[in-house]
N, C-alpha and C positions, 0 to 999 in steps of 0.2 A: 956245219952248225957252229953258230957263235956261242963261244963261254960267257958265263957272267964275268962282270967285273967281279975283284977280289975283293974282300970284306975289308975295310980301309978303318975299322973301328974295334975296338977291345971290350967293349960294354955295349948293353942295350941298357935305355931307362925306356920304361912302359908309363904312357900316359894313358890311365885308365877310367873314363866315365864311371859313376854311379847310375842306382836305376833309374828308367826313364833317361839317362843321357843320351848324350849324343860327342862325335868323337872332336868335334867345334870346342865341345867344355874345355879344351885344355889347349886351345890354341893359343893365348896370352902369356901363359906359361911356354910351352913350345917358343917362342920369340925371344922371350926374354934369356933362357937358356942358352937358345943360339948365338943369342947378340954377345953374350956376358963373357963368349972366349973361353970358358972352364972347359966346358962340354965337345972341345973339337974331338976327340979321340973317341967319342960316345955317339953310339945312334939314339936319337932321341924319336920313340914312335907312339903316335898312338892307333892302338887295332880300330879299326872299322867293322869287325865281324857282328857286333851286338847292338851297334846304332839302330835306336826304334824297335830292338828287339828284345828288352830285358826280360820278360814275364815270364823265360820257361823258369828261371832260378839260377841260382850261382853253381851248379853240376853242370849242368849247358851248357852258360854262358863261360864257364872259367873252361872248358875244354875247345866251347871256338878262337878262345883268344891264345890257346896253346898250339891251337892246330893253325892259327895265321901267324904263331910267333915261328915255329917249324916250318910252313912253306915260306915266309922272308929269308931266314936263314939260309934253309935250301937252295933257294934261289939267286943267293949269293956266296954260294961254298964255304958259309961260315965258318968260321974253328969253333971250339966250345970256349966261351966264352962267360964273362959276370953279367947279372943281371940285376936291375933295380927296378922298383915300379913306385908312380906313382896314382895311388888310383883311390874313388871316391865311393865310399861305403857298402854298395854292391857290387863295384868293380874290383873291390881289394880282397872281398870274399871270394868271389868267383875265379878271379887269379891266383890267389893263394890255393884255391880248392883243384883247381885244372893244373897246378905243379904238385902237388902231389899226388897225384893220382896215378903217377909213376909208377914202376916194378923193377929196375933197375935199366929198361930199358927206354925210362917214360921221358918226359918232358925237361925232367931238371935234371935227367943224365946227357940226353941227346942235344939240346940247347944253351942250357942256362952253365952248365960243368961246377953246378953245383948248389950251394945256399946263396941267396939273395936277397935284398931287403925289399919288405915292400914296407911301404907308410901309407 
């Protein structure tokens, strides 16, 4: 069985859709991050789990963007690392709502290792 690659970054930033978005919203953003050279040491993502799917609400939708932020990680043996988001008025409810919904064993212990900004 092959291992993942190792996690080659020290931060996530979350590009996060508003409602009705789609995860395209923040592709121009995404680019320019890239291009700009700051951002090497950073995975810059944005989830696809709630594209076209906003309507259940920001409980929902902030726990699928925890539970795709949890299987990436996973899936690249991440360490606990910082977190940032960038996301658009239901997107920054619904992430901010899905990281706290932790118990010490939730989301912003097992991923994020800690407080994070979102805007």
């Amino acid at each position: 069985m092959d291992e993942p690659p190792l996690f080659p970054y020290n931060e996530v930033y979350l590009l996060i859709h508003g409602n009705h978005g789609k995860t395209d919203d923040w592709g121009a953003l995404e680019e320019a991050m890239q291009a700009s050279g700051a951002f090497d040491n950073v995975l810059v993502y944005r989830p696809t789990c709630n594209d076209g799917n906003t309507s259940r609400g920001v409980n929902v939708g902030g726990q699928r963007i925890v539970d795709e932020l949890l299987k990436l990680l996973a899936d690249h043996l991440a360490p606990r690392l910082g977190h940032s988001a960038k996301a658009d008025d239901a997107g920054g409810m619904s992430f901010r709502n899905g990281v706290r919904r932790g118990d010490g064993d939730g989301p912003q212990d097992a991923a994020a290792g800690g407080e994070g900004a979102v805007s």
